[in-house]
C-alpha positions in Angstrom: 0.0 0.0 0.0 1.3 3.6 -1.1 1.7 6.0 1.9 1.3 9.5 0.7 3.8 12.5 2.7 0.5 14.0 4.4 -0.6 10.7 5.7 2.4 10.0 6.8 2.6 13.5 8.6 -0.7 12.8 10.1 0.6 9.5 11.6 3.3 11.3 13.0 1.2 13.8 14.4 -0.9 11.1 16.2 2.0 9.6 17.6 3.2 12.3 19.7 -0.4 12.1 20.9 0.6 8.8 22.4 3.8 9.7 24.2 4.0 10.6 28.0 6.5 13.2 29.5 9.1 10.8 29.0 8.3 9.9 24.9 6.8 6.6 26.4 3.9 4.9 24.5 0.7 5.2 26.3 -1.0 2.2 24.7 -4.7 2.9 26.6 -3.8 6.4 23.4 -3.1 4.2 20.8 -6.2 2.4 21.4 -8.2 5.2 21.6 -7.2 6.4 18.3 -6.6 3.8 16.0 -10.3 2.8 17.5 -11.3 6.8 16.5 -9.9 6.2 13.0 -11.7 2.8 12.4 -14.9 4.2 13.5 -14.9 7.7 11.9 -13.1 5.9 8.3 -11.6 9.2 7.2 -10.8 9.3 3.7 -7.5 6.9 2.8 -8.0 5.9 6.9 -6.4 2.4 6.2 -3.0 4.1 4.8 -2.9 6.4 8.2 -4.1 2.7 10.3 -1.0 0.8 8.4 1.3 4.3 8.8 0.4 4.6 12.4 0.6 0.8 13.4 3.7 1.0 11.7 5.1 3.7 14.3 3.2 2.5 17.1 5.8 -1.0 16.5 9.0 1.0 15.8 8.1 2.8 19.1 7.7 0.0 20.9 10.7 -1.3 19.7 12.8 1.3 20.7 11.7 0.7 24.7 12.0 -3.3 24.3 15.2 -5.3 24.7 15.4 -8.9 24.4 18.1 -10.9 25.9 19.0 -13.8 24.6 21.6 -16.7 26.9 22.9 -20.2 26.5 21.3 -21.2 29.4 18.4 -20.0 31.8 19.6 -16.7 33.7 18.8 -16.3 37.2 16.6 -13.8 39.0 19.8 -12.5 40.3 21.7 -12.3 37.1 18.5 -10.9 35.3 18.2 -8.2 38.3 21.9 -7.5 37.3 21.5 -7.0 33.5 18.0 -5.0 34.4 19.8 -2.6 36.5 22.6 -1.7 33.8 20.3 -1.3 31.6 18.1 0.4 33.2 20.9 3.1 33.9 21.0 3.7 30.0 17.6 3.6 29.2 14.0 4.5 30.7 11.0 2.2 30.2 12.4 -0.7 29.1 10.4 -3.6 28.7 11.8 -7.0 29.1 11.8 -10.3 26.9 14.7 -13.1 28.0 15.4 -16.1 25.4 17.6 -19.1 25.5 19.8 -20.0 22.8 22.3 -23.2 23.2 24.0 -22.3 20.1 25.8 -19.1 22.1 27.7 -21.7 24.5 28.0 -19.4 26.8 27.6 -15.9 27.4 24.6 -13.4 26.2 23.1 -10.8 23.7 21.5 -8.0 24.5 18.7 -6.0 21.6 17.4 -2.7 22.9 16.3 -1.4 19.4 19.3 -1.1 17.0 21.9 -1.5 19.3 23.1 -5.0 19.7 25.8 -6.2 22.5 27.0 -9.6 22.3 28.7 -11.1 24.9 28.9 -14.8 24.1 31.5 -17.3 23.4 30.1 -18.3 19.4 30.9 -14.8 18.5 34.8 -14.9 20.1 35.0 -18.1 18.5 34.1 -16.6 15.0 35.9 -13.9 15.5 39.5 -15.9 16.5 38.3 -17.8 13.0 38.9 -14.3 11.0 42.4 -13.5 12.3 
């Protein structure tokens, strides 16, 4: 589907709607007006929905991170890597994954920056030299 430059200004418009002091999404906002927007059917309203959903997911990408370990973490080493990253960034919401093929170690996602801590990537990178 073609997005046209004022839909696209209009979904960015509704947006900052959603976003607290903080630039935090309010989802109970996004609800409320992707529900308006369904309801009312506004001319080319399914380009805005699509342009707007599509924010509303890089938005909430930017406040996720997703750690991914060889083996189960513990409360006390998740509390650890929550704390460090919670020093960096504000709202972050938490997803934890486990991954044998790391042998050891972890990776950390919180949107596009990427940390990886685990033995695979020291061994591929010992394989390049």
């Amino acid at each position: 589907m073609k997005i046209g430059k004022e839909t696209q200004a209009q979904a960015r418009r509704l947006i900052r709607l959603c976003l607290d002091e903080h630039g935090l999404l309010q989802e109970d906002t996004v609800r409320q007006i992707a529900s308006a927007i369904a309801e009312r059917r506004p001319r080319g309203y399914m380009a805005l929905l699509s342009a707007f959903t599509e924010l509303v997911r890089l938005q909430k990408q930017k406040h996720s991170a997703v750690i991914t370990s060889a083996v189960p973490l513990t409360p006390d080493e998740q509390q650890a890597i929550r704390s460090k990253l919670d020093a960096r960034h504000e709202g972050l919401d938490y997803s934890w994954k486990v991954d044998p093929a790391l042998i050891a170690g972890f990776t950390v996602r919180v949107a596009d920056d990427f940390t990886d801590a685990s033995v695979r990537s020291r061994i591929e990178q010992l394989s390049r030299i």
